[in-house]
N, C-alpha and C positions, 0 to 999 in steps of 0.2 A: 470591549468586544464580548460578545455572548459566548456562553462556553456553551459547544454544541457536545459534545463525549470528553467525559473526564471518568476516571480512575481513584479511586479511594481506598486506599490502605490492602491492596489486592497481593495475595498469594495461588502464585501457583506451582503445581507438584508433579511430579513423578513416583510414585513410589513413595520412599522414605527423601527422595532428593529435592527441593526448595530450587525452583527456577528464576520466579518472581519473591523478591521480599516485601511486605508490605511498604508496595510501589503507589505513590500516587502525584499524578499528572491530571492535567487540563488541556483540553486542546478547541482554541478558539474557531468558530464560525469562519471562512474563509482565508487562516492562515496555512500557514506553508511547515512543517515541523519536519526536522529531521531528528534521527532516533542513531547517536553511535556509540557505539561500545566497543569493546574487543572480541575475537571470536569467544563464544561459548557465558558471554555476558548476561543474555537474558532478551535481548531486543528484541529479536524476531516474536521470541514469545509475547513480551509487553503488545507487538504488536496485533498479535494473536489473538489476546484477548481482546483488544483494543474492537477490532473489528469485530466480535462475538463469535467468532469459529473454535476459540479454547474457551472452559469454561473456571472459570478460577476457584480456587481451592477454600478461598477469602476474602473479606473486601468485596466491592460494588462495581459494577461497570455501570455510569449513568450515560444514557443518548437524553440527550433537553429534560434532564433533570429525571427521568424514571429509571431504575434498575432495568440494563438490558433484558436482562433473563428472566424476568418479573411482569413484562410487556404482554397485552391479548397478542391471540393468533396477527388480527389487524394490525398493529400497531408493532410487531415485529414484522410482517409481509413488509408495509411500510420504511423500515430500518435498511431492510435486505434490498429495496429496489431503491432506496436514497445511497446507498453504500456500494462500493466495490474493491475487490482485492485482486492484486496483481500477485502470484508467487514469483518467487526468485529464480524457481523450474519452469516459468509459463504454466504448468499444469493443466496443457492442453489435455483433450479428450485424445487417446490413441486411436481407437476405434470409431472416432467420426473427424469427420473431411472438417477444414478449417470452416466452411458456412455453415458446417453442424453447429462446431463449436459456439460459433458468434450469435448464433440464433435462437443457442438455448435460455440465456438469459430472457427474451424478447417474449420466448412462448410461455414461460414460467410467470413473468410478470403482465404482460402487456398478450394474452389471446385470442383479442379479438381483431390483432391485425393478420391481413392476410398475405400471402406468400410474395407479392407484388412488394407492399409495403416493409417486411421483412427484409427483405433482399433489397429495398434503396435503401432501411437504414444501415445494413453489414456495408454494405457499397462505400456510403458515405462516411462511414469510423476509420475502412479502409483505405480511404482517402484519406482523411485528416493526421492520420497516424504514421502513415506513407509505408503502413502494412504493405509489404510485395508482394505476396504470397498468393496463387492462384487459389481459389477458392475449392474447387475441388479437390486441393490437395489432403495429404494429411498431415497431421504434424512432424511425422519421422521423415518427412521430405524434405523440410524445413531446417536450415540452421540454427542453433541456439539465438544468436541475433533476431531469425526471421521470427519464432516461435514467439521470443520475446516482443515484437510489436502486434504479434497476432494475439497474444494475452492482451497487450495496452487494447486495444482495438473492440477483444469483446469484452473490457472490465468497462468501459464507453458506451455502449449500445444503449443502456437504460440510462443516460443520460445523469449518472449518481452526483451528489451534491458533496457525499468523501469519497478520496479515493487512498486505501491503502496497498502501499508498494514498498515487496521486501525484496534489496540488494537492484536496483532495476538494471543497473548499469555490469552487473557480475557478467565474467564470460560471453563478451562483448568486445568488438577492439573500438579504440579511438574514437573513430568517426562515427561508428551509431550507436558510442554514447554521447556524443556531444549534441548528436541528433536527437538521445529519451532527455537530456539535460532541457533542453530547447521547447520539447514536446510537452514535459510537466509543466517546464516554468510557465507557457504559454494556457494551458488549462488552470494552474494556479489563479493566474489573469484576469482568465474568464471567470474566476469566483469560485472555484472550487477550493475545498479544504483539502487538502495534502498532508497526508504523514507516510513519513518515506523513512526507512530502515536502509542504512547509505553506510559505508567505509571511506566513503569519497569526500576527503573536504573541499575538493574542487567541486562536487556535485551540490553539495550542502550549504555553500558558501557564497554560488550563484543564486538560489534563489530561496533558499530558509530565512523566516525570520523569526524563529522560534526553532532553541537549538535542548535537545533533553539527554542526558550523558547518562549510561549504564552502567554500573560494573559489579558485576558477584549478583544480580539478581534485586541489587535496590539501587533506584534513581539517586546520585548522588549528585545532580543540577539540572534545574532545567529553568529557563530562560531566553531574553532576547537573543536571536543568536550572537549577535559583534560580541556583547558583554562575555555571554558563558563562553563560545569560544578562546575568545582570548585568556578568561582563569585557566583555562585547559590549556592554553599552548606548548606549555613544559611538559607535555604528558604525549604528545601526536606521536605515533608510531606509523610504520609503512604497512600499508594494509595488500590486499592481492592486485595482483599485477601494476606493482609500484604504485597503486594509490596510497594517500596521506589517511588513516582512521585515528580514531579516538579510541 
């Protein structure tokens, strides 16, 4: 399978403090990757950079073979509207109503549609997503649950070819996580590349197949998931709210 974003010997820093160790990963064209570790591991970051929003200290982020950060204006605009990030906070806009939110993506990439066109695409994410959330709301009206499929919802709008998602299932009960479990696998499907930063081996386990292990800041496997799972099994701890992590 084609490697569409891979990682090469990447550090990244705080200060004097190494988050990332000369980590490096591949992540194929339309696979499914889940990313776990223990708290305070490095994942989030890995994923961080993954997506180009950290900028690493070391090492290479490649999108189809060129250095992320290395890329013309085009060909990064490009990146940003094939890609999308989910935070683990939703990190909705506070200060705009959820069609703000979802429409900002739309006007940034895509400006020559107009407000008709706008409003059937947010409609229709909100639909697919099973977003509830009134549109003229804001997001402090919103349950952490609701917020959370109002992020999946507008990280959709540009229709991205990755999508990155950290913790999706965090501070959420049961039933809608079983419902974002359901939602990725199904856009997974659809062909989309998936790397998801997960505590959940139930989460990970339905629909990963392609499994990459953290800990201290360097990848110490990454792999089909059945396989590197299972070398892990001796090592599973209970992660928040009674989920299984690595």
């Amino acid at each position: 399978m084609e490697t569409v974003l891979e990682l090469k010997n990447v550090n990244a820093e705080i200060g004097s403090y190494r988050i990332l160790d000369d980590a490096s990963v591949g992540f194929s064209r339309g696979s499914f990757t889940a990313i776990m570790g223990a708290a305070g591991s490095g994942k989030s970051t890995l994923l961080k950079v993954a997506a180009g929003l950290l900028i690493p200290t070391g090492g290479e982020v490649l999108f189809e073979g060129r250095n992320l950060h290395h890329l013309s204006r085009k060909e990064e605009f490009r990146f940003r509207r094939e890609s999308a990030f989910v935070f683990q906070d939703a990190a909705l806009w506070s200060n705009q109503t959820i069609r703000e939110n979802l429409e900002l993506p739309l006007k940034l990439h895509h400006p020559e549609l107009n407000a008709a066109q706008m409003e059937a695409i947010v409609r229709r994410c909100c639909e697919e997503t099973g977003c509830s959330a009134e549109l003229g709301e804001r997001p402090s009206d919103l349950s952490a649950g609701e917020q959370k499929f109002a992020a999946l919802a507008r990280a959709l709008v540009n229709d991205p070819t990755i999508l990155f998602l950290d913790e999706p299932t965090s501070s959420i009960d049961d039933t809608a996580a079983r419902k974002m479990y359901d939602l990725i696998r199904s856009l997974h499907r659809g062909g989309k590349t998936v790397i998801v930063v997960t505590h959940s081996e139930t989460f990970a386990s339905r629909g990963a197949d392609h499994l990459c292990v953290v800990r201290g800041g360097r990848i110490v496997a990454s792999g089909p998931y059945r396989e590197t799972a299972a070398a892990f099994a001796g090592q599973l701890e209970t992660g928040p709210k009674g989920e299984t992590a690595l």
